[in-house]
C-alpha positions in Angstrom: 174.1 100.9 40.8 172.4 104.5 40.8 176.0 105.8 39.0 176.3 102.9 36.6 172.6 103.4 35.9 172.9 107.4 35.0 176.2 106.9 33.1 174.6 104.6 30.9 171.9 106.7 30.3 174.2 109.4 29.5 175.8 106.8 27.1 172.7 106.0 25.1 170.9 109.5 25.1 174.5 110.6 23.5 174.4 108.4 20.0 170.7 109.1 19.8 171.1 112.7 19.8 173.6 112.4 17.0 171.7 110.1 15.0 168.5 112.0 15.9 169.7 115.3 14.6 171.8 114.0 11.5 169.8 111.1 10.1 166.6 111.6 11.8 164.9 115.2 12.1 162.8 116.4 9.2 161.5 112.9 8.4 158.2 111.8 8.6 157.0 112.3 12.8 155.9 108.5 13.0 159.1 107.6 12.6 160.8 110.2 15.2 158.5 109.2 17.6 159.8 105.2 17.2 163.1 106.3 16.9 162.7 107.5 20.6 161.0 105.0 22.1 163.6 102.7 23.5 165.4 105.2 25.0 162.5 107.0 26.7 161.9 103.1 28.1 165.3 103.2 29.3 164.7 106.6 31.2 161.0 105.3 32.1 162.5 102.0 33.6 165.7 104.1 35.4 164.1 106.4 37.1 161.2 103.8 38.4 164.3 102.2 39.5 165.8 104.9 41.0 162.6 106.1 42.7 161.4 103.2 44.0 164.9 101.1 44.3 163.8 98.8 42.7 166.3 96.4 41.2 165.2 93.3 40.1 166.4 90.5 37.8 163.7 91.1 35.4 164.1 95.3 35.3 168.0 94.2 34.9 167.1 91.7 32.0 165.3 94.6 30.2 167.9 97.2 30.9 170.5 94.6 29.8 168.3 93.8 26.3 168.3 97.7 25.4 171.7 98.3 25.7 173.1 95.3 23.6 170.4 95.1 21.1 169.9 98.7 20.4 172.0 101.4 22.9 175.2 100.1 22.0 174.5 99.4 17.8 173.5 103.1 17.9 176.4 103.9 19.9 179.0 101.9 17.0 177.0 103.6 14.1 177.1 106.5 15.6 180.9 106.7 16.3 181.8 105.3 13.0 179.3 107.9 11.1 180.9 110.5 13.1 184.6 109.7 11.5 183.6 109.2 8.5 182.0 112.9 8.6 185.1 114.3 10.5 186.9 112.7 7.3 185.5 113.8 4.6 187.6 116.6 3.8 190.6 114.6 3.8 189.2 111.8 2.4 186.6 112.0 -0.6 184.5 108.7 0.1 185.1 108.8 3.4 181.8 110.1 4.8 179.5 107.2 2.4 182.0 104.8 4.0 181.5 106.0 7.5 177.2 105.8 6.7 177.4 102.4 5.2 180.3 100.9 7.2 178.4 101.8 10.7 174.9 100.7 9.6 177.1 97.2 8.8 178.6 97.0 12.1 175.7 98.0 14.4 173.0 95.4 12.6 175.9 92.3 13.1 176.0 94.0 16.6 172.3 94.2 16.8 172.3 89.9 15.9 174.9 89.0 17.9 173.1 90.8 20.5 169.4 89.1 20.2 171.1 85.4 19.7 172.8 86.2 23.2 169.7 87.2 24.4 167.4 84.6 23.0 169.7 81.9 22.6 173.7 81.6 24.1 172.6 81.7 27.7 170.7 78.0 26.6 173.6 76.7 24.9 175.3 74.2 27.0 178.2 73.1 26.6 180.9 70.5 27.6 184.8 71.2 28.6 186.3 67.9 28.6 189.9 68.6 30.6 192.5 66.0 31.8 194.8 66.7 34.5 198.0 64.8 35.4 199.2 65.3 39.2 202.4 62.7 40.4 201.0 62.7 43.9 197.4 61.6 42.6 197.1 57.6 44.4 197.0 55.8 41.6 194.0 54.1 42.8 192.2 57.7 41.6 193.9 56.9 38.3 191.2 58.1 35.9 189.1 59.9 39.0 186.2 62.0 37.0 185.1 64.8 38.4 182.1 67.1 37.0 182.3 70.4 38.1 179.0 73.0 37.8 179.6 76.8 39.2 177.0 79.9 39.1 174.0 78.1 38.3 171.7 81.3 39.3 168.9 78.9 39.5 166.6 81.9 39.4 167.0 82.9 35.7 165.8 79.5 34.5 162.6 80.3 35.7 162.3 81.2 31.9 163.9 78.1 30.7 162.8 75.3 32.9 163.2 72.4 31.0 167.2 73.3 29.9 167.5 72.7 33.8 166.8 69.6 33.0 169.0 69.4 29.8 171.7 70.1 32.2 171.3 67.4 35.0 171.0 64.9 31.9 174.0 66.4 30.6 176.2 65.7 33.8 174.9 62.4 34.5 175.8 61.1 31.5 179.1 61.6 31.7 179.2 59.5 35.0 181.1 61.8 37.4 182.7 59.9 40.6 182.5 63.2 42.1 179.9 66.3 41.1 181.7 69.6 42.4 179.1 72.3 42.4 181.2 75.9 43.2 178.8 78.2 44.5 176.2 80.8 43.4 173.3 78.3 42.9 170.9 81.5 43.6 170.5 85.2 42.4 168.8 86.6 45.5 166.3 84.1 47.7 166.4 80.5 48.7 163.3 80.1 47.3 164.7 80.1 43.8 165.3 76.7 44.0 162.4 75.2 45.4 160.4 74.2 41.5 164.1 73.1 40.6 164.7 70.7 43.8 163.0 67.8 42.3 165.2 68.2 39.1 168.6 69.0 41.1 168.5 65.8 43.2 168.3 63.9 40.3 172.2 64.5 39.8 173.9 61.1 40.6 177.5 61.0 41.2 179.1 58.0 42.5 180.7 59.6 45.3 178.4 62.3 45.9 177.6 66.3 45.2 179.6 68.5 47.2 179.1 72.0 47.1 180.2 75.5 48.3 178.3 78.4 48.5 179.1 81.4 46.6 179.1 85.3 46.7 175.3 85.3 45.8 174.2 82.3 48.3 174.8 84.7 51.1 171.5 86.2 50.2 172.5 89.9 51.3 171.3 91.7 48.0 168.0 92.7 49.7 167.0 94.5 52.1 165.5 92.8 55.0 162.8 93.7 57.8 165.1 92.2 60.5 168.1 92.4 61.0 169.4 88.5 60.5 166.9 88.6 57.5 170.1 87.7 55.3 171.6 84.9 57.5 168.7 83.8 58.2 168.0 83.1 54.4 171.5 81.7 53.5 170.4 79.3 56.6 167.3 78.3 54.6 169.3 77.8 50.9 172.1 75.3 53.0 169.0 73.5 54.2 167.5 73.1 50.6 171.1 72.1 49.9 171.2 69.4 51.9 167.8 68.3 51.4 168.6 67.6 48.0 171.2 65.2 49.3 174.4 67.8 48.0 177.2 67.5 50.3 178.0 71.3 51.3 181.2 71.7 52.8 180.9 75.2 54.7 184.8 75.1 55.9 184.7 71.5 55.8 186.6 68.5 53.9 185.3 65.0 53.4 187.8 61.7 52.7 187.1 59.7 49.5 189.0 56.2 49.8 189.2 53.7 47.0 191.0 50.2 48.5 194.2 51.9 50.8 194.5 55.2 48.9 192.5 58.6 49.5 192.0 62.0 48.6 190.6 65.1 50.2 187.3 67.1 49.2 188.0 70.3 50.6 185.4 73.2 50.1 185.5 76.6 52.3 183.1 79.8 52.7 183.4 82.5 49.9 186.8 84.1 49.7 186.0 87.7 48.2 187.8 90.7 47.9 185.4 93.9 48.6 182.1 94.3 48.3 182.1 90.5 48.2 182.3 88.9 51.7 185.2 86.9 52.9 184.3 84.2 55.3 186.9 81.4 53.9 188.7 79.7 56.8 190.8 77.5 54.7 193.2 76.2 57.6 189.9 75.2 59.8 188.9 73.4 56.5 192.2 71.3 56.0 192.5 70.7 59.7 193.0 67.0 60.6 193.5 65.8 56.9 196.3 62.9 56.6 199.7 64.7 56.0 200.1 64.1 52.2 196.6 63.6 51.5 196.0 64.3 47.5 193.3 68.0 47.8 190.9 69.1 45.4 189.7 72.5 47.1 186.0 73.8 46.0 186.4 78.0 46.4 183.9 80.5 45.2 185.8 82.9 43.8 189.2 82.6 41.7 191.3 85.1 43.4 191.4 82.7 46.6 194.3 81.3 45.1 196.9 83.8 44.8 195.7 85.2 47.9 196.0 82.3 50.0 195.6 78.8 48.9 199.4 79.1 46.8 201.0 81.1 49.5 199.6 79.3 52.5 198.8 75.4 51.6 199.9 72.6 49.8 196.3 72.5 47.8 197.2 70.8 44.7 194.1 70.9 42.8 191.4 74.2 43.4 188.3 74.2 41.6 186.4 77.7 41.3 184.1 80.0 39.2 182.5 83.4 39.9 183.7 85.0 36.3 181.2 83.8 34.4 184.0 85.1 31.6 181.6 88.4 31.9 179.0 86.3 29.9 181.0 86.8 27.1 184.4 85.7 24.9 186.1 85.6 21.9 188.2 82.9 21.5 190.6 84.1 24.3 189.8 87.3 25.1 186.6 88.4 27.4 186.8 91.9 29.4 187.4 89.7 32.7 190.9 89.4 31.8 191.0 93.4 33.2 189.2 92.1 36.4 190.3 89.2 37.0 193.7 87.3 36.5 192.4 83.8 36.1 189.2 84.6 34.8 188.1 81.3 32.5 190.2 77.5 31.9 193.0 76.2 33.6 196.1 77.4 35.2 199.1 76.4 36.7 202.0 77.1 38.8 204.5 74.5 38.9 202.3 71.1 39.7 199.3 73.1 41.2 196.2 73.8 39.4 193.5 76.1 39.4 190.5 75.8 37.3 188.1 78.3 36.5 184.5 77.1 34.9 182.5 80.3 33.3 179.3 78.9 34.6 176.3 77.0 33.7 173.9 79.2 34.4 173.7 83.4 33.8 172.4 85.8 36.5 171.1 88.2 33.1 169.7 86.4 30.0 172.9 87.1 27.8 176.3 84.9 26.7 178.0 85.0 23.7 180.8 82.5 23.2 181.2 82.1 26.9 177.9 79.3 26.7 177.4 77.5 29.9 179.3 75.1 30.3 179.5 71.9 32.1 183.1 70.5 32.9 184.5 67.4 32.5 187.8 66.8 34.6 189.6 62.9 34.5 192.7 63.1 36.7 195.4 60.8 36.0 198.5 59.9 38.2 202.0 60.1 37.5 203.3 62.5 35.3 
């Protein structure tokens, strides 16, 4: 955190010196001194940061509303100034394009920006998907499943009532089965206590099962003792539960309907460093009727290259984590350099993993990946 703190800082004071010393100096002092104040509120806010290591989701929220919505349009203007200047011998109007061309891209920047902060980490949406497996018993013909992931309960403490907007949402879709795949916190169990009442108001037919995620394991602080973190994941399973969510910590449950069944499966977080890794997928599909039709609730995508293809006959895997980097266009979102199923479904042969972005947003920022809610009807045969 310290590195990416001080490289970004690099990155911001960079443009501003630029801008500062071409477009800038000489004017009138009232406006060199505004000119500077968002970055000297960067360096302010870093090195109370750094000082005091102090992280939290509201220092990150700030960080992350200066460098969208002004570090990085100074940046673009800056860079695309820059060539224009470098061009202008070769190229006559090449320095009044730069100017003008930069000043357009950094305000649609700059708007984008602001709605993503004010506005597209509200927006929810729903991804209706049908899937067609021949082993599904065709008394699960039809079988709707809603699926939620990285809720991050703790940023909605700005936005209470689209908490609300979202339970409404999934229950009127009526799921036979909720699947929630982990990070329902950002740091402490007690995130979700003002949101319990609203939480066990989601009705599935069959149930909520859940998973817990990366964030769930509550080891992003620093504790007095040394359990403090287990000790705290221990107190976010009871809240869990206590909302009547069915958590499955290595665990499956049966759902029959007349003769025919299938298999809720959910395991521990599967992560590849620094996340932990405490999946035990074969102590989860132990004792499971050979054949059984699986649906498989795992944290994080990557589980199922690493081990659920390889190693079991999962058919269906449900997962999240991505969040689609809390932003896409169309297809594209930087997680495909991360992350090789990063956002939507995928399959090898008749086995599918699906990855939902998220409904919630551990910093106050989407664009075009909104949080979404996800609709899956599986149908038999093929």
């Amino acid at each position: 955190m310290i590195y990416v703190i001080l490289l970004v800082a690099v990155g911001i004071l960079a443009p501003d010196l630029y801008i500062w010393d071409n477009y800038v100096r000489g004017g009138r002092a009232i406006w060199s001194v505004i000119y500077w104040v968002p970055s000297l509120l960067f360096v302010v806010l870093a090195v109370f940061a750094l000082a005091f290591k102090r992280f939290s989701a509201g220092l990150m929220n700030i960080f992350t509303a200066l460098i969208l919505g002004v570090a990085l349009p100074k940046a673009l203007f800056a860079l695309v100034a820059w060539l224009g200047a470098t061009s202008a011998n070769l190229v006559p109007f090449a320095e009044p394009l730069g100017y003008y061309g930069g000043v357009t891209i950094a305000l649609v920047v700059m708007t984008l920006s602001f709605f993503g902060l004010f506005f597209g980490w509200k927006i929810i949406t729903v991804q209706r998907v049908e899937m067609r497996f021949d082993t599904l018993p065709p008394q699960f013909d039809g079988y709707k499943i809603v699926q939620l992931s990285d809720f991050h309960i703790g940023t909605y403490h700005k936005s209470p009532d689209t908490v609300r907007t979202i339970v409404d949402k999934v229950n009127s879709l009526g799921a036979d089965a909720i699947a929630f795949t982990g990070d329902l916190v950002n740091l402490r169990p007690s995130e979700v206590d003002e949101f319990m009442p609203v939480l066990e108001c989601l009705k599935a037919r069959d149930g909520v099962f859940s998973v817990l995620g990366n964030h769930d394991y509550c080891a992003y602080l620093k504790y007095p003792e040394r359990d403090g973190a287990t000790r705290a994941m221990h107190a976010l399973c009871d809240r869990e539960r206590a909302m009547g969510w069915k958590l499955l910590m290595n665990q499956s449950e049966l759902i029959r309907r007349g003769d025919d069944m299938i298999a809720m499966v959910g395991v521990e977080n599967h992560g590849r460093p620094p996340f932990p890794a405490r999946a035990n997928l074969r102590h989860a599909l132990k004792g499971l009727p050979k054949g059984a039709f699986k649906v498989l609730l795992s944290h994080d995508p990557t589980h199922w290259r690493d081990e659920v293809l390889p190693d079991s006959d999962v058919e269906l895997m449900l997962a999240g984590h991505t969040h689609a980097m809390q932003f896409r266009i169309g297809r594209f979102s930087p997680s495909r350099f991360v992350y090789r199923e990063w956002g939507g479904e995928y399959r090898v042969g008749d086995r599918v993993l699906y990855v939902s972005t998220g409904v919630g947003s551990n910093l106050t920022f989407r664009f075009g990946a909104w949080p979404e809610v996800v609709e899956i009807t599986l149908r038999s045969g093929r």
